[in-house]
C-alpha positions in Angstrom: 84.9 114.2 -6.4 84.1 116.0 -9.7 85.2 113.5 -11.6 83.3 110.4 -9.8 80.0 113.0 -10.1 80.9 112.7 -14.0 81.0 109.2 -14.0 77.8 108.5 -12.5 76.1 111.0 -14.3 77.6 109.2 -17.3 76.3 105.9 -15.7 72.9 107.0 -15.3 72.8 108.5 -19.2 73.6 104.5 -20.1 71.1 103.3 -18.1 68.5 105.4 -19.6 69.5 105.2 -23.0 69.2 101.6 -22.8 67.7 100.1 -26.1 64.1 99.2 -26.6 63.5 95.7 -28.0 62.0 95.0 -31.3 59.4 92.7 -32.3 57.8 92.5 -35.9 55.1 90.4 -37.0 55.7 89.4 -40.5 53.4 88.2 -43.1 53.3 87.6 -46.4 50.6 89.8 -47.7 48.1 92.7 -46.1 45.2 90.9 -44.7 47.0 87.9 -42.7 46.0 89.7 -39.3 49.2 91.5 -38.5 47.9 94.4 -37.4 45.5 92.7 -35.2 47.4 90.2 -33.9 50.0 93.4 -32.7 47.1 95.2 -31.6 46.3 91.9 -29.3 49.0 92.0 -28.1 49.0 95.7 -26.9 45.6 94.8 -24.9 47.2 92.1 -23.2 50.4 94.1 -21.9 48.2 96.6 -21.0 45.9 94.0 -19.2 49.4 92.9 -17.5 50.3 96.7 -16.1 52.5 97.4 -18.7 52.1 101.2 -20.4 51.3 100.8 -23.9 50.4 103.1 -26.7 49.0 103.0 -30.2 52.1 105.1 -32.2 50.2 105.2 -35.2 48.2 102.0 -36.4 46.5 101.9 -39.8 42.9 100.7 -40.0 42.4 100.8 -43.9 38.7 100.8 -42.7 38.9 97.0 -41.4 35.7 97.0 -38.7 37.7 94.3 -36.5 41.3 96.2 -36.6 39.5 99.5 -35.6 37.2 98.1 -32.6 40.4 96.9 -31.3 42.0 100.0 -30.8 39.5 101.2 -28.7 40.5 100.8 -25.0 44.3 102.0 -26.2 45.6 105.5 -25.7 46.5 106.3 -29.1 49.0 108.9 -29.8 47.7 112.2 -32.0 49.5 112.5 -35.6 51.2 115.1 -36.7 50.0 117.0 -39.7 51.6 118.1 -42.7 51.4 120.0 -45.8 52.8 118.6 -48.9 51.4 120.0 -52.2 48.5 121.4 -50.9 47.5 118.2 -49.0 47.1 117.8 -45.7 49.2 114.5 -44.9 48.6 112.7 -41.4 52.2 110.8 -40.3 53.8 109.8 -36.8 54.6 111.8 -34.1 58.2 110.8 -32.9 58.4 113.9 -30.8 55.4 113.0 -28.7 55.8 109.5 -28.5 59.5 110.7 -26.9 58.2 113.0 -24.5 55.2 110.7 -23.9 57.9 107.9 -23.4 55.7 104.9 -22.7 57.0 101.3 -21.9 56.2 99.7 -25.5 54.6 101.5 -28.7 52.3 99.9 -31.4 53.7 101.2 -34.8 52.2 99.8 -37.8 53.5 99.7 -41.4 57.2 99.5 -40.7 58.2 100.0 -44.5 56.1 103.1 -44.7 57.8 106.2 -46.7 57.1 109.3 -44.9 55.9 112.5 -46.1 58.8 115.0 -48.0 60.1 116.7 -45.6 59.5 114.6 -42.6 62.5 114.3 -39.9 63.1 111.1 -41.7 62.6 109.5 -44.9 61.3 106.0 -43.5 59.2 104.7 -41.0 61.4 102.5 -39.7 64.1 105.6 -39.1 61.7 106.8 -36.9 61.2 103.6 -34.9 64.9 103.2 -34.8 64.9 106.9 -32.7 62.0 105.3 -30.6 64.2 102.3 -29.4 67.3 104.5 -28.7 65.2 106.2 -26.3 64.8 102.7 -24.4 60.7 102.6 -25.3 60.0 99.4 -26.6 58.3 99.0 -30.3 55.7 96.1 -32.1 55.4 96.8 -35.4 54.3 95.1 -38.6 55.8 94.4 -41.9 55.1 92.3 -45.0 58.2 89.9 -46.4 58.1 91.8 -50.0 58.8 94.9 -48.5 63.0 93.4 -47.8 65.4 95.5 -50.4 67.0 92.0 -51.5 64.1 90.3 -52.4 63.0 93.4 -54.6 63.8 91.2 -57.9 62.9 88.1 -56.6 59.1 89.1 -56.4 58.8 90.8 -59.2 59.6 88.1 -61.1 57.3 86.1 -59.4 54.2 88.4 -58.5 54.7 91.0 -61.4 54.6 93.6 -59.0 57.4 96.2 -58.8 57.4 97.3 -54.2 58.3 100.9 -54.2 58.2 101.3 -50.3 61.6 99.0 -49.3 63.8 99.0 -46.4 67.4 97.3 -45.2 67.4 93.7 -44.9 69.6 94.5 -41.7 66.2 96.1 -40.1 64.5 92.4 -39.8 68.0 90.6 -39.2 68.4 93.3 -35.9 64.8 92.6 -34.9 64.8 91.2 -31.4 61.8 89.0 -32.3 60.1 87.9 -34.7 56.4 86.4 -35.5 54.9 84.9 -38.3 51.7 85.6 -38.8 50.3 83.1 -41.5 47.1 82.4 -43.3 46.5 79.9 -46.2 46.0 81.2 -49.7 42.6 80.3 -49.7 41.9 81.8 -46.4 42.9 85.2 -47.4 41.4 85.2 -50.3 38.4 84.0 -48.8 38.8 87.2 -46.5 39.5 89.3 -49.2 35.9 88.4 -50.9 34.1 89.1 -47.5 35.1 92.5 -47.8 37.5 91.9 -44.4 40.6 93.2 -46.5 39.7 95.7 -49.1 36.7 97.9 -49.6 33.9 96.5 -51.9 34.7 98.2 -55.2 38.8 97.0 -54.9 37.9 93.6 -54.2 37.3 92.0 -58.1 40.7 94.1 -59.2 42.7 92.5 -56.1 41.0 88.6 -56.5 42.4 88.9 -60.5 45.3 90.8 -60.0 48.0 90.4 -56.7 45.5 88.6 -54.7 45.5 85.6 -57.1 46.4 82.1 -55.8 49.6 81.3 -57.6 51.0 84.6 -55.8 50.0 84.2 -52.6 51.8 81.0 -52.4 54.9 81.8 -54.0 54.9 85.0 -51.3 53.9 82.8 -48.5 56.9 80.0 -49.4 59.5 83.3 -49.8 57.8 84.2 -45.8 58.6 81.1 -44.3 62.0 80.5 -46.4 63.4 84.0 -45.1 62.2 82.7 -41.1 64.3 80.2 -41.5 67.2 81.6 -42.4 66.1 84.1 -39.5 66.1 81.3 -37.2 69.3 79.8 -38.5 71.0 82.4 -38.3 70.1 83.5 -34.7 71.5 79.6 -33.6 74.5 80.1 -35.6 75.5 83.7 -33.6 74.7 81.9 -30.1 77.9 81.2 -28.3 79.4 77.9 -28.1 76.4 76.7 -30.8 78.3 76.4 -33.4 79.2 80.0 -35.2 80.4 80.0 -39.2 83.8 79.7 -40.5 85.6 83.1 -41.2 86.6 81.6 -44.7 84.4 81.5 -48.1 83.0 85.2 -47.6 81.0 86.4 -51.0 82.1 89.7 -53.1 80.0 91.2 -55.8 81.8 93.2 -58.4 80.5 96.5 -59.9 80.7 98.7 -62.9 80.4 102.5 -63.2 78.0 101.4 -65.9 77.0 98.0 -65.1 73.1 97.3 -65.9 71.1 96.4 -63.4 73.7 96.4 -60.5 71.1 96.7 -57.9 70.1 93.3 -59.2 73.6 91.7 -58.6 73.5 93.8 -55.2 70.1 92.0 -54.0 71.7 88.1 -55.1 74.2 88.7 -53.4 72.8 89.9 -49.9 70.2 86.9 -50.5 73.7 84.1 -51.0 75.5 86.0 -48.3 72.5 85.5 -45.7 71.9 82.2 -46.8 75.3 81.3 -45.9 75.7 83.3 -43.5 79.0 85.2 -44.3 80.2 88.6 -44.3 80.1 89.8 -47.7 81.7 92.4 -49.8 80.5 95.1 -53.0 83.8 95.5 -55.0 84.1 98.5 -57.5 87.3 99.1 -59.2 88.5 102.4 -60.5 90.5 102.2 -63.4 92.2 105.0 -64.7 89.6 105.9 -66.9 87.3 106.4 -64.5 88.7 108.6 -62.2 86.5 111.4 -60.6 88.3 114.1 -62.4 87.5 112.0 -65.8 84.0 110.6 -65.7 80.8 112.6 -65.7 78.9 114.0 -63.5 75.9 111.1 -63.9 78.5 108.5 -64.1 79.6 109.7 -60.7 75.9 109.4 -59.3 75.3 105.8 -60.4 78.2 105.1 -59.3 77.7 106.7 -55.5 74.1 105.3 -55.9 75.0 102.0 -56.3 77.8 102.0 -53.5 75.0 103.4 -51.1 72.7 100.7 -52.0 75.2 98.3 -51.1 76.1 99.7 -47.6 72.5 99.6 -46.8 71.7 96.0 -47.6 75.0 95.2 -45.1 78.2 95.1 -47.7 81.6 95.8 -46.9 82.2 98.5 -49.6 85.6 99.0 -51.0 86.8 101.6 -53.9 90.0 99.6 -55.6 92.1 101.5 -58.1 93.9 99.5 -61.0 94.5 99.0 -64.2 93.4 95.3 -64.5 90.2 94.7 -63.2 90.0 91.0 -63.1 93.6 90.5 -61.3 92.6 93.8 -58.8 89.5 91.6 -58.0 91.2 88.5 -57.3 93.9 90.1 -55.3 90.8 91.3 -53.3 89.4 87.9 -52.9 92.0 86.3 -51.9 93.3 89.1 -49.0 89.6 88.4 -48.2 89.2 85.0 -48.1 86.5 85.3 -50.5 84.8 82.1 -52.2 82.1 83.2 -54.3 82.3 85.9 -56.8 79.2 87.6 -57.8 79.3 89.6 -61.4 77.0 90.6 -64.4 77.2 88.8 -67.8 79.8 90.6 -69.7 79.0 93.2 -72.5 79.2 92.1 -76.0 83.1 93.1 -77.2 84.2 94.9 -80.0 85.4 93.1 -83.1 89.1 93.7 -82.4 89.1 92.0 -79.4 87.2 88.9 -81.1 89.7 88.8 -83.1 92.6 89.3 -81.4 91.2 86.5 -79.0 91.5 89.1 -75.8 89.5 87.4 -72.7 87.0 89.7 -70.9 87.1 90.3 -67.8 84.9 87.4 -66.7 86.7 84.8 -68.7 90.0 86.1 -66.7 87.8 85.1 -63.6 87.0 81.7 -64.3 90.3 80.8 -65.7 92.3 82.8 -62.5 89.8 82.0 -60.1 91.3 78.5 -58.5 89.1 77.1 -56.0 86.4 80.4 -56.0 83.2 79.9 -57.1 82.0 82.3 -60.1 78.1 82.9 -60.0 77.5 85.1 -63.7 74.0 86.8 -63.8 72.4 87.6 -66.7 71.9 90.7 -66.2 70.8 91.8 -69.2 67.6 89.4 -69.1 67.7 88.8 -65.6 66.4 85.5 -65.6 67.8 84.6 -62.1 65.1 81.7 -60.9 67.4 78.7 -62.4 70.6 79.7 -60.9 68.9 80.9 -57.4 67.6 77.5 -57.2 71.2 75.5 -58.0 72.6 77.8 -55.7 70.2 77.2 -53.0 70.8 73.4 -53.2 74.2 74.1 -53.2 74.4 76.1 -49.7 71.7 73.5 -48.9 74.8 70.8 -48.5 77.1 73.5 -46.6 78.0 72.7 -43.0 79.8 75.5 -41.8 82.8 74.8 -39.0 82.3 76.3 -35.8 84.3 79.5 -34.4 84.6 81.7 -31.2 82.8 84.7 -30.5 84.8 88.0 -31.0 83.8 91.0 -28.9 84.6 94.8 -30.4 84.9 95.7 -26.4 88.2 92.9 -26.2 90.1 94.2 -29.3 89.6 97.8 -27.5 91.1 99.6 -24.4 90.7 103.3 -23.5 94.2 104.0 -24.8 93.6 103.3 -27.8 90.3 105.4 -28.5 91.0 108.8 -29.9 88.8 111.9 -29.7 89.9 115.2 -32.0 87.6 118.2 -31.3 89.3 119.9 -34.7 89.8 119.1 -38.2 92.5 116.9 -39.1 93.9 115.2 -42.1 94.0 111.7 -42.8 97.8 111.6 -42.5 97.6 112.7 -38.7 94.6 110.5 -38.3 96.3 107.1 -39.6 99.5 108.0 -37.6 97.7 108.8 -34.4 95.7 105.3 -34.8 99.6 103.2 -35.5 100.6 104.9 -32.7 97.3 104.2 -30.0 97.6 100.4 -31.5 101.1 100.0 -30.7 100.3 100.5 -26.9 100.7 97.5 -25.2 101.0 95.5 -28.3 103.7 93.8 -30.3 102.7 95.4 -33.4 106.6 96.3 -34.0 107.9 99.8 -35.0 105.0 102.4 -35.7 106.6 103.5 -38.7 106.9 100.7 -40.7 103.0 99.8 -40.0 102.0 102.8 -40.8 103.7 102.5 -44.4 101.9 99.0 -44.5 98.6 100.7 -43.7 99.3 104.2 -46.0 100.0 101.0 -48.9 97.4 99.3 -48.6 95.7 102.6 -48.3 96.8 103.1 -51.5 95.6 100.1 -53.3 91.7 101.1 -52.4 90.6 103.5 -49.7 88.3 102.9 -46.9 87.4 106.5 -45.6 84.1 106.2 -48.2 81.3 104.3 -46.2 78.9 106.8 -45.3 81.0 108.9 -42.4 82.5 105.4 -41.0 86.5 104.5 -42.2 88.0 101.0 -41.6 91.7 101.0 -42.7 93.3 97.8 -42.0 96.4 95.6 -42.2 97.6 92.2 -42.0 101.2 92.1 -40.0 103.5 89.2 -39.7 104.7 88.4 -36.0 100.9 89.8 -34.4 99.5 87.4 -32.3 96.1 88.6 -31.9 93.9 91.7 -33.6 94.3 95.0 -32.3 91.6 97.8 -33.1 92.5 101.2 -32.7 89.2 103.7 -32.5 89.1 107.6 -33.9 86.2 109.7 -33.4 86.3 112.8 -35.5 83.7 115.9 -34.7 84.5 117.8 -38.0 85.4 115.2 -39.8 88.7 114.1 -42.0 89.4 117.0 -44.2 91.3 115.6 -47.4 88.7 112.6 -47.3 86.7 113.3 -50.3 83.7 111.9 -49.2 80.0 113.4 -49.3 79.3 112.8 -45.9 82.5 113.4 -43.0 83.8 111.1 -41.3 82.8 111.0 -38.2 84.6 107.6 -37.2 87.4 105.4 -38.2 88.5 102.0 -36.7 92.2 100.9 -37.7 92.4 96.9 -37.8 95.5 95.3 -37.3 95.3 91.9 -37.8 98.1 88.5 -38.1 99.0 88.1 -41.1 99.3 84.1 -40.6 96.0 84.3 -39.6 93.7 85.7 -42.7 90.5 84.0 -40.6 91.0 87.1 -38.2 90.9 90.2 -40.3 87.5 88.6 -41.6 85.8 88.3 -38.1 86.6 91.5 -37.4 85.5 94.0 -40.6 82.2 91.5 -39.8 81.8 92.6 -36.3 82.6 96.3 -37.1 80.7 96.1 -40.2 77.7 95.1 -37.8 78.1 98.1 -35.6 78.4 100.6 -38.1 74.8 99.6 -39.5 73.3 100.2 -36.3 72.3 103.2 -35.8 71.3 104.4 -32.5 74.9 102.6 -31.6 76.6 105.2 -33.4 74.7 108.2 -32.4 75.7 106.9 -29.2 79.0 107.1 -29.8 79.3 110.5 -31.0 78.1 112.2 -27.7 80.9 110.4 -26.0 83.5 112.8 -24.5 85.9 110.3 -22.9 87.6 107.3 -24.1 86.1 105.3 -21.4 82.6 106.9 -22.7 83.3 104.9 -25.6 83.8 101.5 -23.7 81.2 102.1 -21.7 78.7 102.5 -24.8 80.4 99.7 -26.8 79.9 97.2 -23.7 76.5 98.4 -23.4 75.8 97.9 -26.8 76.7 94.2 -27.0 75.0 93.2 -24.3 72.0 94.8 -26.2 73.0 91.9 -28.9 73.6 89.4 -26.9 71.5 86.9 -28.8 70.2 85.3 -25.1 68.6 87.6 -24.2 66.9 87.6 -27.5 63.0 86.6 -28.4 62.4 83.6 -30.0 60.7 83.3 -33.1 57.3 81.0 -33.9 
């Protein structure tokens, strides 16, 4: 009886910390009527009986924006000192405890005060949906951490507040809210946007024509890759092919790597593939070896790539271009992403020794090479050829692959102590090899502790994924570890707190591919994986995972106009 009172207790804890839903209305610039078509909105649940609340909304002194707030309960801010100023920010703890049925947050991009419970604005909203309440927000196109280069280059104008492309793609709806050039500007001059003295700086300078309409193409190009890519993960409508996944190489000292980092998120959404940020650790570069700054742009550049959705792997070698090709073709990779190569010594001119990128081109058979300058970073041309080129693409259809099917109970592994990563590997083999004809333990793990050994995977932010390919499997088999003090030989800054071992056929290199993409997905979720570590029970964990994929169950989804 104790134990069915501990289920249903359990139950009930699902059932309440079912996820809100997310809507964003997008635009391409402040002053399209975001704001106030989201405040609208608000008046017309709340006309319908739904309890709404104003989280925090920003008026910027906009007559029309601020009479419609009026006949909303609007949350009090919280206040905060920061260098002797008193900074007004969101409440997250009384928008919990108020715990209302939907909440108006404005300004999703927003960068919170130092010393806030989170950095970002949308970190907050993502604690606001894992408590079930349901969130409209707002959020201008420019503000995406891939297209950070791309509107430079076309506005001039560097966006310092950014967040993961990942937060838009997860968005359960999304609404354009569009205006013409001239119409905003027209706006603008009426004083409807910015007060009187900022309006002659803001007409010359971001607000000119040309810009508004390269912003506003960049808006309605990124909705429809939204939109694609919402048909392409419905079920039975036609999902991508495992096969031609993108990798981007990187350099301790690479120049601008975030650069090669944003193409490549932009290619990989465009054709909608997993993708993968590649660093290669040569001798030379080991920890105990390089300095101290090194080791930062290196970490740096590795957590800007987890964040915009990459697959991050840590390879050791000697040869970079063969370690990178070896990686591409275990990953069924077909388009390699790297920067223009340094100028070389004299010696090597003369002794007619290929860089690393002329290795690539001549090695690569049948993967496309895409070389940035990134020196000058003159990207526009190539973005465009390869746009046409993805443009012609027709992706073949696949089946939908569900974390909750490669998993059972007794293969999900809870340690309450430390461990090492030896025990943990071994313990994983040995859940996997339940019910499965993965063959003898010992002989995968030696497959896994090799493969192990070519590049480890305990590195992506407290979340491992070692994984094999194994001849004779018939299907993929996912072991789960949850770790409360994490691994302790992983050297690691953060612990890690969980690691999936992937087994996969190794006639069948499709499969391995589906799966790091569906785990990859989870792990960038976070309320998922907060979830996930209050479990207690292996059947907790089912119970959560289940419950988290109907949450992304793209049916029940809004659709976007």
């Amino acid at each position: 009886m104790v134990l069915d009172d501990r289920a249903d207790t359990f139950l009930r804890m699902i059932r309440r910390a079912q996820r809100g839903r997310l809507k964003i209305y997008l635009g391409y610039s402040a002053g399209v009527g975001k704001t106030y078509q989201m405040l609208l909105e608000g008046h017309r649940l709340k006309d319908g009986g739904i309890d709404v609340v104003v989280g925090l909304v920003e008026t910027h002194g906009r007559i029309e924006t601020g009479k419609l707030v009026e006949g909303l309960e609007v949350m009090p801010r919280k206040h905060q000192e920061y260098r002797g100023i008193t900074v007004e920010e969101m409440d997250v703890d009384a928008i919990l405890a108020r715990k209302p049925q939907v909440a108006l947050i404005d300004e999703l991009a927003h960068t919170n005060v130092p010393g806030s419970r989170n950095i970002k604005r949308y970190q907050d909203v993502q604690e606001v949906l894992a408590a079930g309440i349901h969130v409209i927000t707002t959020l201008n196109l420019q503000h995406l951490e891939s297209l950070y280069d791309t509107v430079e280059k076309a506005v001039g104008v560097k966006v310092r507040e950014r967040l993961p492309d990942t937060v838009l793609a997860e968005a359960d709806q999304i609404v354009n809210v569009d205006l013409t050039p001239e119409d905003l500007r027209k706006r603008l001059e009426e004083g409807k946007v910015y007060t009187q003295e900022r309006i002659e700086v803001a007409l010359d300078h971001f607000f000119r024509a040309s810009n508004l309409e390269k912003l506003r193409e960049l808006t309605l190009r990124e909705l429809a890759s939204q939109i694609d890519l919402r048909r392409r993960e419905t079920p039975g409508d036609g999902n991508p092919a495992a096969p031609d996944q993108v990798m981007v190489c990187l350099s301790s000292r690479g120049p601008n790597s975030e650069t090669l980092l944003r193409y490549a998120s932009r290619l990989a959404g465009r054709l909608n593939r997993n993708w993968y940020a590649v660093y290669v650790q040569t001798p030379s570069e080991e920890p105990t070896v390089i300095d101290a700054h090194t080791q930062r742009i290196i970490s740096d550049t590795l957590t800007l790539a987890k964040q915009l959705g990459a697959l991050v792997f840590t390879f050791k070698g000697q040869d970079i271009a063969d370690t990178i090709l070896r990686c591409a073709r275990e990953y069924r990779v077909g388009h390699i992403v790297i920067g223009s190569p340094r100028p070389r010594p004299f010696w090597q001119r003369f002794l007619r020794k290929n860089s690393i990128v002329e290795r690539l081109i001549h090695d690569a058979k049948g993967i496309t090479i895409t070389i940035l300058d990134t020196r000058e970073y003159e990207l526009e041309e190539t973005r465009a050829l390869e746009a046409r080129k993805i443009e012609s693409q027709t992706p073949a259809p696949e089946g939908q692959l569900l974390l909750s099917s490669l998993l059972s109970p007794r293969r999900i592994l809870i340690w309450d102590h430390p461990i090492d990563k030896g025990t943990v590997l071994r313990t994983l083999v040995d859940a996997a090899a339940v019910d499965n004809g993965i063959g003898d333990p010992a002989a995968v793990l030696d497959v896994v502790l090799k493969r192990e050994g070519e590049g480890s995977t305990f590195m992506s932010e407290g979340i491992a994924f070692p994984h094999a390919r194994l001849d004779h499997l018939v299907s993929p088999v996912v072991a789960l570890g949850l770790t409360r003090w994490g691994v302790a030989d992983a050297d690691t800054e953060k612990p890690i707190e969980l690691v999936f071992l992937i087994l996969s056929p190794a006639e069948s290199p499709d499969a391995q591919i589906q799966v790091l993409g569906l785990i990859s997905r989870a792990s960038r979720n976070r309320p998922f994986l907060q979830d996930l570590q209050l479990c207690q029970t292996p059947q907790q964990v089912m119970d959560i995972i289940r419950n988290w994929e109907m949450s992304q169950d793209p049916n029940s989804s809004g659709l976007l106009r």
